[in-house]
C-alpha positions in Angstrom: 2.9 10.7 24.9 4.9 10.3 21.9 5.4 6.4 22.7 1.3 6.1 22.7 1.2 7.2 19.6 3.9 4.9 18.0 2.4 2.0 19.9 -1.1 3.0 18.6 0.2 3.0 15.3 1.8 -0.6 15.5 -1.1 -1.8 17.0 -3.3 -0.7 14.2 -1.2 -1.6 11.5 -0.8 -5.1 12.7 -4.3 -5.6 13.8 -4.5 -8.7 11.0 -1.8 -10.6 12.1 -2.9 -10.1 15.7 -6.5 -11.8 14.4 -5.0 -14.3 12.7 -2.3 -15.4 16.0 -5.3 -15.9 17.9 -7.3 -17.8 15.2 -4.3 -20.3 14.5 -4.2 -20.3 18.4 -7.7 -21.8 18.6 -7.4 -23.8 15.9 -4.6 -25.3 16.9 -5.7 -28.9 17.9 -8.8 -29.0 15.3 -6.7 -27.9 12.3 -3.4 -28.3 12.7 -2.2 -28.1 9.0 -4.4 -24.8 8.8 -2.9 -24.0 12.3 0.8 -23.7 10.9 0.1 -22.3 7.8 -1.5 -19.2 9.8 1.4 -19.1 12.4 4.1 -18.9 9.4 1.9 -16.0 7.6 1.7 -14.3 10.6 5.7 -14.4 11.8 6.1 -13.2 7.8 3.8 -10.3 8.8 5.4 -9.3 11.8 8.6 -9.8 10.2 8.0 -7.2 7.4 5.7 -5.2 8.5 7.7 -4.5 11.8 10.7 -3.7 9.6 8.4 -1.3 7.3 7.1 0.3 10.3 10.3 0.6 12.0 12.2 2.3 9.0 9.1 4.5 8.8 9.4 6.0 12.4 13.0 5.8 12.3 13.8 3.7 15.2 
């Protein structure tokens, strides 16, 4: 049950950067200048905020 929560807890911390994956996703053959720009800001996000999240809940 704990793991729910901890996985609940990512999830909704890292909602933006899940939105923004799937936007550079679509976007991907119309934009592709706008489509790497969002994949680079979203690895950053993931980068950080999985390391802020992770020293948080002490894993």
């Amino acid at each position: 049950m704990d793991g729910l929560v901890i996985l609940i807890f990512y999830l909704f911390l890292h909602s933006p950067a899940i939105i923004m994956l799937v936007i550079a996703i679509l976007k991907r053959k119309s934009k592709p200048i706008t489509s790497k720009t969002l994949f680079i800001i979203t690895g950053v996000y993931f980068l950080i905020g999985g390391g802020v999240c992770g020293t948080l809940m002490g894993i």
